[in-house]
C-alpha positions in Angstrom: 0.0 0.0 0.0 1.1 3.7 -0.4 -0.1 6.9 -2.2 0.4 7.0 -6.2 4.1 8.1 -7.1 5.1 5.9 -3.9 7.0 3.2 -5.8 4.9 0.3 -4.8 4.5 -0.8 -8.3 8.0 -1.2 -9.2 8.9 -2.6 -5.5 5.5 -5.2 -5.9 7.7 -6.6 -8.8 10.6 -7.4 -6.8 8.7 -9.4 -3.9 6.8 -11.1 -6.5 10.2 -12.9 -7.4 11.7 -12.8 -4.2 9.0 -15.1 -2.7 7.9 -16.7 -5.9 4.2 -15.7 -6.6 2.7 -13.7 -9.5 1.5 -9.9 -8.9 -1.3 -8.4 -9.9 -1.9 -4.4 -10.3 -5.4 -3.0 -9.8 -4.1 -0.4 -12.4 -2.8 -2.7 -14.8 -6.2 -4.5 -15.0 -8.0 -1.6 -15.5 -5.9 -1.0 -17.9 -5.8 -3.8 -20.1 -9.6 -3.6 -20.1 -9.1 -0.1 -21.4 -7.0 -1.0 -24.4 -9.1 -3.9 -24.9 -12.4 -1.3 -24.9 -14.0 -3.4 -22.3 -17.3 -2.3 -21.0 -15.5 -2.1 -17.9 -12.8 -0.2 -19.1 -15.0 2.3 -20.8 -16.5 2.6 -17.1 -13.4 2.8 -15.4 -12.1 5.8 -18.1 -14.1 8.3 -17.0 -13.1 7.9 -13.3 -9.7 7.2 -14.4 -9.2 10.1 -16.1 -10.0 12.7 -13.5 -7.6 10.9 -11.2 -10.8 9.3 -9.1 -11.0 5.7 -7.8 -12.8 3.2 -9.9 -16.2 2.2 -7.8 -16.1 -0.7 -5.3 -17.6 -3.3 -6.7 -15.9 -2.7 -10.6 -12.8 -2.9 -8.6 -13.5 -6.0 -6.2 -15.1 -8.1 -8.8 -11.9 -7.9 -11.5 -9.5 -8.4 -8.5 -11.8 -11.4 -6.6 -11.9 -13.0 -10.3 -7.9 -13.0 -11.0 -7.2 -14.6 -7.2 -9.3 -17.6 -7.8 -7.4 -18.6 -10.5 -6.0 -21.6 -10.2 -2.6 -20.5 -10.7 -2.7 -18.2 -8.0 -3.7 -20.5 -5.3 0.1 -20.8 -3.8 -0.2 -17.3 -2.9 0.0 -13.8 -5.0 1.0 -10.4 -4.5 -1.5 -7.4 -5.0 -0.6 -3.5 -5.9 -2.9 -0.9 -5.4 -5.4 -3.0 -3.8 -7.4 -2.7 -1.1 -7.6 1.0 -1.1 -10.5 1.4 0.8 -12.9 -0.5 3.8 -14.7 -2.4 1.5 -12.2 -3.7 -0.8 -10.0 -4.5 2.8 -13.1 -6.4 4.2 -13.9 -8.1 0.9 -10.2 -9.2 0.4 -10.1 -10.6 4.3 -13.2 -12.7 3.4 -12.7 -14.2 0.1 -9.4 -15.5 1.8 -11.2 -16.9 4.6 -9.5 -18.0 8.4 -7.3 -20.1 6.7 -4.8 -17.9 4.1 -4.5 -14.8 5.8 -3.4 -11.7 4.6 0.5 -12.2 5.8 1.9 -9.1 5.1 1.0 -5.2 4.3 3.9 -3.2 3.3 2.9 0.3 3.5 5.0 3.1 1.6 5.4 6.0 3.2 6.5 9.4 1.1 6.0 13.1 1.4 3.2 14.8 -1.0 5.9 17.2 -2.2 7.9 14.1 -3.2 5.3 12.2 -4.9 3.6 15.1 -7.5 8.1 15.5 -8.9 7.8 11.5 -8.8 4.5 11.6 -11.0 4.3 15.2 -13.2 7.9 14.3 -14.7 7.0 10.6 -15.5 7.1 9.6 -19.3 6.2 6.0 -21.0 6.9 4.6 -24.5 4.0 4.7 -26.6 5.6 1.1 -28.0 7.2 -1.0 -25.5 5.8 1.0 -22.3 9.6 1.7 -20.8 9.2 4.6 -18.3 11.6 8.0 -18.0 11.0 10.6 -16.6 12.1 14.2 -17.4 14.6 15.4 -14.3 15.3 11.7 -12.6 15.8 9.8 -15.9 15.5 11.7 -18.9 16.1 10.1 -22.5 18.9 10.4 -24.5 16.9 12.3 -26.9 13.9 14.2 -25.5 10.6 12.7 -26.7 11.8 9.4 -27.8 12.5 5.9 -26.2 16.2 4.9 -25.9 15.4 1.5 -26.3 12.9 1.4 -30.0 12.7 4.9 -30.7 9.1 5.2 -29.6 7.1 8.1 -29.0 7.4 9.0 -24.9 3.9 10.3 -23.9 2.9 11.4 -20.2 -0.1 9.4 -18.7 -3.6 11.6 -17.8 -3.2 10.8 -14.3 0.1 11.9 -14.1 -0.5 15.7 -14.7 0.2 18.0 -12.1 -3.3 18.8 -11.3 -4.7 15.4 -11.4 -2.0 14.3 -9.3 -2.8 16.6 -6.2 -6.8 15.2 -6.6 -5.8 11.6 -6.8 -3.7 12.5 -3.4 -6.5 14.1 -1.7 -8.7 11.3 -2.3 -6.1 8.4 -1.3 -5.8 10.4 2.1 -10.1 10.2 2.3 -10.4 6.5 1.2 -6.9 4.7 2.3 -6.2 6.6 5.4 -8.7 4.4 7.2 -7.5 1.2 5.4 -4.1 1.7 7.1 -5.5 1.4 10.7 -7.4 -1.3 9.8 -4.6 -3.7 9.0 -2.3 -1.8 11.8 -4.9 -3.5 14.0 -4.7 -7.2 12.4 -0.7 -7.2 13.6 0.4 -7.5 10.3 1.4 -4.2 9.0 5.0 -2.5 8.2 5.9 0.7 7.3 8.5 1.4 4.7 10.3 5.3 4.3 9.8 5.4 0.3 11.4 8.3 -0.2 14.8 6.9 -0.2 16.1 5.0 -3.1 15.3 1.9 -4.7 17.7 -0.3 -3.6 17.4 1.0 0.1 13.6 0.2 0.1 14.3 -3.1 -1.6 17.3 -4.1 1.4 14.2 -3.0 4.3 11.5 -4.8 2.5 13.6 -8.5 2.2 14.2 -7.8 6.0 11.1 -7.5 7.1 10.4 -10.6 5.3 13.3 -12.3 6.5 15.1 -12.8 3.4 
């Protein structure tokens, strides 16, 4: 868990291969049913787009789907999800006494942080490698290093969208963190340092 620009997703990879499960990304499903023009996706746009959470039950039924998978029954990792009560209580019941939620990782970054993290970040139109314009710019400005591509900045990463999709996190998370603070099984991470330090504290805390 953490706000947007926290670095969950590209730290959600790592323990993923570190304890051997697959990952999922609330984001990256919404997203594929948006390229795929999904009636869900077409739903999900238009809160998407103004930087809003995607409704509950859109949200709990695509994630609820993916875990009972039979390929995900060793275990899994999720990013970006729960972010509110509902999805939290829903996640703790379709997992039932017996497969527990072992571990929330929460990320923990300043806001000031966060909107430089997100306003300068840039994607390849082609094979989707991120940059971003004062951390990692490209070689040459507008276009992949890697293919060449067109570099393009997301609709939720503008500035403005940014500060609205922080100010909602804070309404709808905040309450999801002291919920799992009181199931025992929380741990806070300081984000703002740099990826390999966050990686280092993360495999401790999971003893590996």
């Amino acid at each position: 868990m953490g706000p947007p620009g926290s670095g969950k997703g590209t730290q959600a990879s790592h323990i993923a291969e570190l304890v051997g499960v697959h990952l999922v990304s609330s984001g990256d499903l919404f997203r594929e049913n948006l390229s795929s023009e999904t009636e869900l996706g077409l739903i999900a746009k238009k809160f998407m787009e103004k930087g809003d959470y995607v409704p509950d039950d859109i949200t709990i039924g695509m994630v609820m789907s993916w875990i009972t998978e039979p390929e995900h029954s060793k275990g899994f990792v999720l990013d970006g999800f729960p972010r509110t009560i509902g999805q939290a209580k829903a996640l703790v019941q379709q997992l039932g006494n017996n497969h527990d939620v072992d571990h929330v990782i929460f990320f923990d970054v300043p806001d000031e942080l966060i909107i430089n993290r997100l306003s300068g970040r840039l994607l390849c139109t082609d094979c989707q490698t991120p940059f971003h314009r004062f951390f990692y710019p490209p070689i040459q400005e507008g276009f992949c290093d890697l293919c060449s591509g067109n570099l393009y900045q997301r609709s939720d990463d503008k500035p403005e969208v940014v500060e609205n999709r922080l100010r909602i996190y804070k309404e709808e998370t905040g309450p999801v963190v002291e919920y799992f603070s009181n199931l025992g099984n929380f741990h806070e991470v300081d984000a703002s340092k740099s990826i390999d330090e966050v990686r280092c504290a993360i495999a401790h805390l999971l003893g590996r």
